[in-house]
BAZADO-328034 format. One line per 5 residues: number of its first residue (from 1); for each residue x, y, z of C-alpha. Coordinates in Angstrom, 1 decimal. Layout:
BEGIN
NUM = X:Y:Z | ...
END
This chain:
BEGIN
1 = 215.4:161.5:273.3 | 212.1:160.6:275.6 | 211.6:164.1:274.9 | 211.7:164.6:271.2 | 210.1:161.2:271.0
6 = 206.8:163.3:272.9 | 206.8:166.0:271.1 | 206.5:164.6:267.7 | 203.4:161.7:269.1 | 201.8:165.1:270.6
11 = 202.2:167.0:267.2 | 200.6:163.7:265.5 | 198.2:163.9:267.6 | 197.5:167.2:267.3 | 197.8:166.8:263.4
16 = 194.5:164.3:263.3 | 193.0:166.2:266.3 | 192.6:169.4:263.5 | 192.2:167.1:260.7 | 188.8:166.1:262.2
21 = 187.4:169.3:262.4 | 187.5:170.2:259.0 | 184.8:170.1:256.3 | 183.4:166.4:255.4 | 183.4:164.4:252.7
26 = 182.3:160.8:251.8 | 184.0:158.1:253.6 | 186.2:155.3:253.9 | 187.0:151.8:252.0 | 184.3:150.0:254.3
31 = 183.2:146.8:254.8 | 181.0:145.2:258.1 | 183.7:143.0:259.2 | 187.7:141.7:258.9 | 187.5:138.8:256.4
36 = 189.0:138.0:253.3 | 188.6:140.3:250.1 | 187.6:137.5:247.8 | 184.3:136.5:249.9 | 182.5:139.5:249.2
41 = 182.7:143.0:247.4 | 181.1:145.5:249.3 | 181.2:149.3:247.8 | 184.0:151.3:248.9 | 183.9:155.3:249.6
46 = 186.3:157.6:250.9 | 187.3:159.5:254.1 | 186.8:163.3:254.5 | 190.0:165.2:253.7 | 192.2:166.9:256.2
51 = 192.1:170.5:256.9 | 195.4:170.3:259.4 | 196.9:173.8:260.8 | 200.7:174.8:259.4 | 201.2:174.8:263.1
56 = 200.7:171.5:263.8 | 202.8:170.4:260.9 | 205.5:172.2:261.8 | 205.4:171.0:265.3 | 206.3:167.6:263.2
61 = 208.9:168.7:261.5 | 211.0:170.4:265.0 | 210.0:167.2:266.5 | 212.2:165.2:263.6 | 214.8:167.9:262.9
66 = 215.8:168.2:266.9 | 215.6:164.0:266.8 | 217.9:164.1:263.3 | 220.6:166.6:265.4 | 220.6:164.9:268.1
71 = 221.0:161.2:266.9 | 223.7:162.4:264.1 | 226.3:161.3:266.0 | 225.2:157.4:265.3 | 223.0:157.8:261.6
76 = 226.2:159.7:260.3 | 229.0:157.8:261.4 | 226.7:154.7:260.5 | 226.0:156.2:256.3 | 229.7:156.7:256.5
81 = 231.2:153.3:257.5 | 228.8:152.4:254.9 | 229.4:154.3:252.1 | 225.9:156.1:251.7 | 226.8:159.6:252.2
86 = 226.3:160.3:248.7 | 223.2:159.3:249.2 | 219.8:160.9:246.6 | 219.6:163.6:249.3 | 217.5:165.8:246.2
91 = 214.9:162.7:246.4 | 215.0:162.5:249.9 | 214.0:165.9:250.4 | 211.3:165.5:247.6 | 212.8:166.5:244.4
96 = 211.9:164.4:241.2 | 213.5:163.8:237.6 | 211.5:166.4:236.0 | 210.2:163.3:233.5 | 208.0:162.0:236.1
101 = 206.4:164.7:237.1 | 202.6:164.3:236.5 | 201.3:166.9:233.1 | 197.9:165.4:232.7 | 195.2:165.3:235.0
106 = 194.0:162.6:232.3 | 194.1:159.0:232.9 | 194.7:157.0:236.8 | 198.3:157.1:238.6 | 199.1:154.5:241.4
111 = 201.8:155.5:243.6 | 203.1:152.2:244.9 | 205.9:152.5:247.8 | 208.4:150.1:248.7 | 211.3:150.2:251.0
116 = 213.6:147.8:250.4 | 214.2:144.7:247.7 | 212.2:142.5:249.5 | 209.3:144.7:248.7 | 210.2:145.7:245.7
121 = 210.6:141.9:244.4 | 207.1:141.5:246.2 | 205.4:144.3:243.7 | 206.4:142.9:240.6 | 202.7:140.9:239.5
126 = 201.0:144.2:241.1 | 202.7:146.4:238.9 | 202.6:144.2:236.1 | 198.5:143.8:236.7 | 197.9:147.8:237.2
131 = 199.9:148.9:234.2 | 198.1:145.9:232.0 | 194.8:147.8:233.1 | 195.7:151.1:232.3 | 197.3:152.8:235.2
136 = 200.1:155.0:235.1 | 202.0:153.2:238.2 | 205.2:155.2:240.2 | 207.3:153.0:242.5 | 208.8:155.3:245.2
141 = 211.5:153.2:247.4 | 213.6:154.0:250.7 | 216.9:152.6:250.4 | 219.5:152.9:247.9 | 219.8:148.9:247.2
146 = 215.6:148.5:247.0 | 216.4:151.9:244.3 | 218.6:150.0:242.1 | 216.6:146.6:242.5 | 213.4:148.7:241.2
151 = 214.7:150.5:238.5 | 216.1:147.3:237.0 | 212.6:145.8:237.4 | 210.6:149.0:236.3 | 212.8:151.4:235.3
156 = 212.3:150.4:231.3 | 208.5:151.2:231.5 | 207.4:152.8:234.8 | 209.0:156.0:237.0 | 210.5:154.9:239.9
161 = 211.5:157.8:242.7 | 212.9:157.9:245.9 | 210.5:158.3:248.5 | 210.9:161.2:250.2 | 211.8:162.0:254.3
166 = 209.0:162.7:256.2 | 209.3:166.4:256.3 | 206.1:168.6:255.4 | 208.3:170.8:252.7 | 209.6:167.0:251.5
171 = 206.3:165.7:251.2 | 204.2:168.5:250.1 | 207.4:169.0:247.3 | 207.0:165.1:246.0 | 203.2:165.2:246.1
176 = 202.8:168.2:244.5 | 205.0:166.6:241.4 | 203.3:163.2:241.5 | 200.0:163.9:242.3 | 198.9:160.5:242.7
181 = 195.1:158.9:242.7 | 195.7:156.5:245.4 | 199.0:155.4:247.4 | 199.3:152.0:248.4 | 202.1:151.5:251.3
186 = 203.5:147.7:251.4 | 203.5:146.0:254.4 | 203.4:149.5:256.9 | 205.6:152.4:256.8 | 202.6:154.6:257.9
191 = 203.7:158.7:258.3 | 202.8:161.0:260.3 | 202.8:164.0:257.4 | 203.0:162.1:254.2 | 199.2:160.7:255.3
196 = 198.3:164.0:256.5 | 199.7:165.2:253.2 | 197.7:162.8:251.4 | 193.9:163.4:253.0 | 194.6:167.2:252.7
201 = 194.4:166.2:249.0 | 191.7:163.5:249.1 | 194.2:160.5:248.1 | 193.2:157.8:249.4 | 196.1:155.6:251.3
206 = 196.0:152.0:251.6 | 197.7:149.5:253.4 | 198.8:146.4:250.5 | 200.0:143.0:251.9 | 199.8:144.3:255.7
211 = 202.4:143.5:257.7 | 202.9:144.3:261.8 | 205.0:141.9:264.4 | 204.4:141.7:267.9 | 207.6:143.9:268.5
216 = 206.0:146.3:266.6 | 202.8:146.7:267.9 | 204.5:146.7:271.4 | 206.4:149.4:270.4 | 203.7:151.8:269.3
221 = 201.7:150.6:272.3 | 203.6:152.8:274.4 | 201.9:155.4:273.0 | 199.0:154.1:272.0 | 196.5:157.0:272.6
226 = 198.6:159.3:270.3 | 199.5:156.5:267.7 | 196.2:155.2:266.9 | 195.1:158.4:265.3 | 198.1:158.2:262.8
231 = 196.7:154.7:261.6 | 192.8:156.2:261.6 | 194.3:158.3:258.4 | 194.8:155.0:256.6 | 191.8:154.3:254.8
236 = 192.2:150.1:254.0 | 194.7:147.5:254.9 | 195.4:144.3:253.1 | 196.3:142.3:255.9 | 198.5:138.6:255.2
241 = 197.0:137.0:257.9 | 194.1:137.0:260.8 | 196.7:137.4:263.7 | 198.3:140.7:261.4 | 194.8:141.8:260.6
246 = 194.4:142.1:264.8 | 197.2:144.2:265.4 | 196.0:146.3:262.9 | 192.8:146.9:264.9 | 195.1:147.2:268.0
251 = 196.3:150.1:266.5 | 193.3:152.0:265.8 | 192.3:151.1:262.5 | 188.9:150.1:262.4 | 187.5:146.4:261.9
256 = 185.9:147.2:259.1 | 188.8:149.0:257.1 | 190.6:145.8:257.6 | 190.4:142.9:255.4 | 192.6:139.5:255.0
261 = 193.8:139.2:252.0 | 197.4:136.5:251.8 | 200.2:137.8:251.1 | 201.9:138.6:247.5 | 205.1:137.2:248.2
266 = 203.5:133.9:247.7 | 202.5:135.1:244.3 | 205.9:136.0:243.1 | 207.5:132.6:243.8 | 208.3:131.7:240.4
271 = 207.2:127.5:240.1 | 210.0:126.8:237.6 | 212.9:124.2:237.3 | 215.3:127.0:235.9 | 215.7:130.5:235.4
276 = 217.1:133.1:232.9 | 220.8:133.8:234.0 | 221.5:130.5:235.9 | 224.0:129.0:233.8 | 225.8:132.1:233.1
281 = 226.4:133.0:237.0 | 227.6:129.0:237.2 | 230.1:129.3:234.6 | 231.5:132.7:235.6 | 232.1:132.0:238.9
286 = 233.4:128.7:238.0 | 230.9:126.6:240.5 | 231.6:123.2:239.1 | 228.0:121.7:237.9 | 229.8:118.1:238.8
291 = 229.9:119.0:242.5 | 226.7:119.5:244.8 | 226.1:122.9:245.8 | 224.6:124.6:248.7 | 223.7:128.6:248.2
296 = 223.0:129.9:251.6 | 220.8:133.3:250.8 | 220.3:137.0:252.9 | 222.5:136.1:255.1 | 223.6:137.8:258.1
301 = 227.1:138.8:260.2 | 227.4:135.3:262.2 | 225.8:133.3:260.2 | 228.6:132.7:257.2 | 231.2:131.5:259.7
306 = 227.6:128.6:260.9 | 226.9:127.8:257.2 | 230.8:127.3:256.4 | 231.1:125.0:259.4 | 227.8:122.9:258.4
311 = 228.4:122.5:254.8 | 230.3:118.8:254.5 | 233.8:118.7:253.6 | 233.6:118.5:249.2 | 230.4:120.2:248.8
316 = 230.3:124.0:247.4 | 229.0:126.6:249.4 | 227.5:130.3:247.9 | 226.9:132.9:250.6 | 225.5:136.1:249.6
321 = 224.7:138.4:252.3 | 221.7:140.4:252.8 | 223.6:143.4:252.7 | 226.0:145.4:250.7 | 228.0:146.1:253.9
326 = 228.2:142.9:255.0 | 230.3:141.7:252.1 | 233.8:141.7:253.2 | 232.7:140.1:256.8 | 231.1:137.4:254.5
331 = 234.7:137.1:252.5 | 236.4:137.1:255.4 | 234.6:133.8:256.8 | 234.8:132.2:253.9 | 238.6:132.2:253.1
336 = 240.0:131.4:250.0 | 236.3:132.3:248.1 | 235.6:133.7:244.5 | 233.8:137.0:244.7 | 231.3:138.0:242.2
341 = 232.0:141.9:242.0 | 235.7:141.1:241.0 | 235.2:138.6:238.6 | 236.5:135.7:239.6 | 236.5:132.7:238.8
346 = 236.6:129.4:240.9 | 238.0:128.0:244.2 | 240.1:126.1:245.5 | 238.4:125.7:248.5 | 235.0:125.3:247.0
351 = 233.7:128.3:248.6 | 231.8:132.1:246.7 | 230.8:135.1:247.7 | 228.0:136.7:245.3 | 228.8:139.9:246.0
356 = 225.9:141.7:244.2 | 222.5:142.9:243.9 | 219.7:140.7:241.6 | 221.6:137.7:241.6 | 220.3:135.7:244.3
361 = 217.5:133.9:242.3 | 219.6:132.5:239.3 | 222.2:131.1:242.3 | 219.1:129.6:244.3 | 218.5:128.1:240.8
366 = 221.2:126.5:240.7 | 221.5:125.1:244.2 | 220.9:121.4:245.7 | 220.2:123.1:248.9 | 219.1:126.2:250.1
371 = 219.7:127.8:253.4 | 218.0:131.0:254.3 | 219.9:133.3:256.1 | 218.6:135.8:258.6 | 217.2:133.3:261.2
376 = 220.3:132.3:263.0 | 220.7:134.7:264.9 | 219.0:137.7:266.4 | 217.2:139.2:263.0 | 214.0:137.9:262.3
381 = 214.1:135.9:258.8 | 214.0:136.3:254.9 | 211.7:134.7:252.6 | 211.8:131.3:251.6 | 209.0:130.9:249.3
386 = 211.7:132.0:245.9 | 214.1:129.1:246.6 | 211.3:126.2:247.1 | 209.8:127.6:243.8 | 212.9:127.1:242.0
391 = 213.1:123.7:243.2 | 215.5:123.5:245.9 | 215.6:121.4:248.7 | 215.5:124.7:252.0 | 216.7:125.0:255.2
396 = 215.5:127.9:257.5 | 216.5:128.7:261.1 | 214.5:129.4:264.2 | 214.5:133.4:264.1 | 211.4:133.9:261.5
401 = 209.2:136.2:263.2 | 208.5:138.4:260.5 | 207.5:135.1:258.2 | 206.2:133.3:260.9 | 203.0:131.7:259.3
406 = 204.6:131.6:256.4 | 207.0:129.4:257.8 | 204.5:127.2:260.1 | 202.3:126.6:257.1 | 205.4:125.3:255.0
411 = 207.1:123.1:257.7 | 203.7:121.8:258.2 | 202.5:121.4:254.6 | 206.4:118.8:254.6 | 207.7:121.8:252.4
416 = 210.3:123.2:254.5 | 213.0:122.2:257.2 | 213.2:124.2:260.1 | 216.1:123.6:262.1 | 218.2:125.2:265.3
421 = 222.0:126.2:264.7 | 223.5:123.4:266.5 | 221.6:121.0:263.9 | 222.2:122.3:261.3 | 225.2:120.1:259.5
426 = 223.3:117.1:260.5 | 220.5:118.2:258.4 | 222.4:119.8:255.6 | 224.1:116.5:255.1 | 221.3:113.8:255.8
431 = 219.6:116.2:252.3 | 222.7:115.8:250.2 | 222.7:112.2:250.6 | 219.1:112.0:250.2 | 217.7:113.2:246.6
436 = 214.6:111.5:247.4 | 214.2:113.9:250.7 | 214.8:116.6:248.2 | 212.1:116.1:246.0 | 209.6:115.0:248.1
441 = 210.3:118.7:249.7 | 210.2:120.6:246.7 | 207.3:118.7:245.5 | 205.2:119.7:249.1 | 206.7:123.2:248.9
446 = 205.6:123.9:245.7 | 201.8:122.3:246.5 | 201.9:124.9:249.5 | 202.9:128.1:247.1 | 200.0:126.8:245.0
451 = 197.1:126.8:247.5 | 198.0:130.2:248.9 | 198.8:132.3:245.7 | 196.0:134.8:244.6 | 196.8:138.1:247.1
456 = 198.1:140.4:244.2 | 194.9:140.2:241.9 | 193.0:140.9:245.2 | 195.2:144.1:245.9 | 195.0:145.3:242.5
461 = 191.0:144.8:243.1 | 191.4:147.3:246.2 | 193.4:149.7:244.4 | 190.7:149.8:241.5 | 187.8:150.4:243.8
466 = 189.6:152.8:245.6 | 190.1:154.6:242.1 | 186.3:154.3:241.8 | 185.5:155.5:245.0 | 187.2:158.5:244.4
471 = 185.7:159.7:241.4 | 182.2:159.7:243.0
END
């Protein structure tokens, strides 16, 4: 593996090595320092394209086909046990509905990429703001529950694709359909070819609501001298914070390529005392409205058998787990529960499962108490912005590294209770008691959301002078 793992960082190195010998052409999204997009609007230009060998490519593409053989034994017994052989392999390998394949040279097209829900749900404003301004906008997403979660969103008004393996043939095939303006990556998921792909035909890639952990940038530090010419093919990042906005640098992006910007996720937290839907998932799972309710969201393998144990005894419990394969682990901890995906229809034991994809704001709707799930154990957190904006009373645990300042600036702000495992119960039922409590932590959540909201109208701004920039 330490071998395959070398020769595809050589090949990317080789990759931007040949890129920057060929022919220029006007330069990057610049600006003199890192700071935040709305404090100044400095013209943006482009970066020469890429004039990369075949040979180089192709030393890519051995380096992930002898990494795919050789791992198979654990990626294919893993899609198995989870059902996802019958994955879009045609998408995967860069094959689109022929519907969304680009006729017209006419008009703007945004290729906006997403991997998973959480992404996906962070997106929604942006795509709603491009396509009021004219854009054609294409969400291409990873995974096969972020797929479904898009086309619901989009699907009515906008192409959404699967975004395709990083294989030269795979990209070249899905760019060569899509033929975007400018792609716009959220949070990372920076590739070796697709990037190459991308300068080879002068598309500007950017970075949108920029987000890199520690673990992360410790990771690629191993091989920083071959990594850091990867990142020099992205053109801008949106960074959420200062501390995000530094790794970036560590990484080879330049300073001034690099602005702050917030993040969009606090954008999409919907201030609102209901929702569409609420009611309807109440009644027909039988929660009874008389009883207080606890919806315990994303959860994790571990944490169900925690949440069940903290939850006082008369007080309903929801769980729904983060992932589709974590469902019958979840229904196994919580004995005796109604589950969603079968239709039934209350408990005796006070206890449901939601079971399904979409759902998860109408039941944090619904809740007196929210506990986010993730950051129990050894994962790294979900977002808790959604159930403080829907005006319940949230509980998150100590693992939150990938929503750290998130986090710190709600437990700070007296919006949100951070708690360890073994407190947990306490907490949950000191906030049942209390109403009061609840309020007042809604109420400071919800001032929190408010102050930091404002990153997606700055994104879209990015994405527009990028557009600009190349025309000129």
């Amino acid at each position: 593996m330490v071998c395959i793992s070398s020769v595809f960082i050589v090949a990317d190195a080789a990759l931007v090595s040949s890129a920057s010998s060929g022919n220029s052409r006007s330069s990057v999204l610049q600006k003199p320092q890192v700071r935040c997009l709305q404090e100044n609007g400095s013209n943006k230009t482009l970066q020469p394209p890429s004039h990369t060998l075949p040979a180089m490519r192709w030393l890519v593409d051995l380096a992930y086909v002898s990494a795919m053989l050789v791992s198979s034994p654990v990626w294919l017994t893993r899609m198995i046990r989870r059902g996802r052989l019958r994955s879009d392999w045609r998408g995967r390998f860069g094959r689109v509905p022929p519907n969304a394949a680009r006729t017209s040279e006419s008009g703007s097209r945004v290729l906006l990429h997403a991997v998973s829900v959480g992404e996906v749900n962070a997106i929604r404003g942006l795509v709603a703001t491009l396509s009021a301004s004219g854009h054609d906008v294409v969400v291409a997403v990873t995974t096969d529950t972020g797929f479904r979660r898009a086309s619901a969103l989009f699907g009515q008004r906008h192409h959404v694709v699967r975004y395709p393996l990083d294989l030269s043939w795979s990209v070249n095939r899905f760019l060569q359909f899509i033929k975007p303006d400018v792609v716009a990556l959220v949070e990372l998921e920076v590739w070796p070819n697709f990037t190459s792909a991308c300068r080879r035909r002068s598309v500007p890639v950017l970075i949108i609501n920029g987000r890199l952990t520690m673990r992360s940038v410790r990771r690629y530090g191993r091989f920083a001298p071959f990594i850091r010419p990867m990142f020099r093919r992205v053109e801008w990042v949106g960074a959420q914070d200062q501390a995000i906005a530094d790794r970036f640098m560590q990484l080879g992006i330049p300073a001034e390529q690099i602005e702050v910007t917030g993040n969009m996720k606090w954008d999409n937290a919907r201030l609102a005392e209901g929702i569409d839907g609420s009611d309807q998932l109440r009644e027909a799972m039988g929660i009874d409205p008389g009883r207080q309710l606890v919806v315990a969201g994303s959860t994790a393998p571990g944490e169900h058998e925690l949440i069940r144990d903290a939850v006082p005894e008369g007080c309903q419990l929801l769980c729904a787990p983060r992932r589709p394969e974590w469902f019958d682990g979840a229904a196994e901890a919580l004995e005796g529960c109604a589950r969603r995906s079968r239709g039934e229809q209350g408990s005796s034991t006070g206890r449901f499962l939601l079971d399904t994809i979409g759902e998860l704001s109408q039941a944090y709707a619904i809740a007196d108490v929210v506990i986010v799930g993730r950051s129990f154990g050894s994962l790294h957190g979900s977002d808790v912005t959604e159930p403080i904006g829907l005006g319940a009373a949230t509980i998150v645990g100590p693992s939150v590294s990938d929503f750290s300042s998130m986090v710190q600036l709600l437990v700070e702000s007296g919006g949100l209770v951070q708690v360890a495992g073994d407190e947990l119960g306490k907490v949950v039922s000191d906030l049942l008691a209390d109403e009061g409590s609840r309020r007042e932590l809604v109420q400071q959540g919800r001032a929190a959301i408010r102050s930091q909201q404002g990153a997606t109208e700055r994104f879209a701004a990015a994405i527009e002078a990028a557009l600009a920039a190349s025309r000129s």
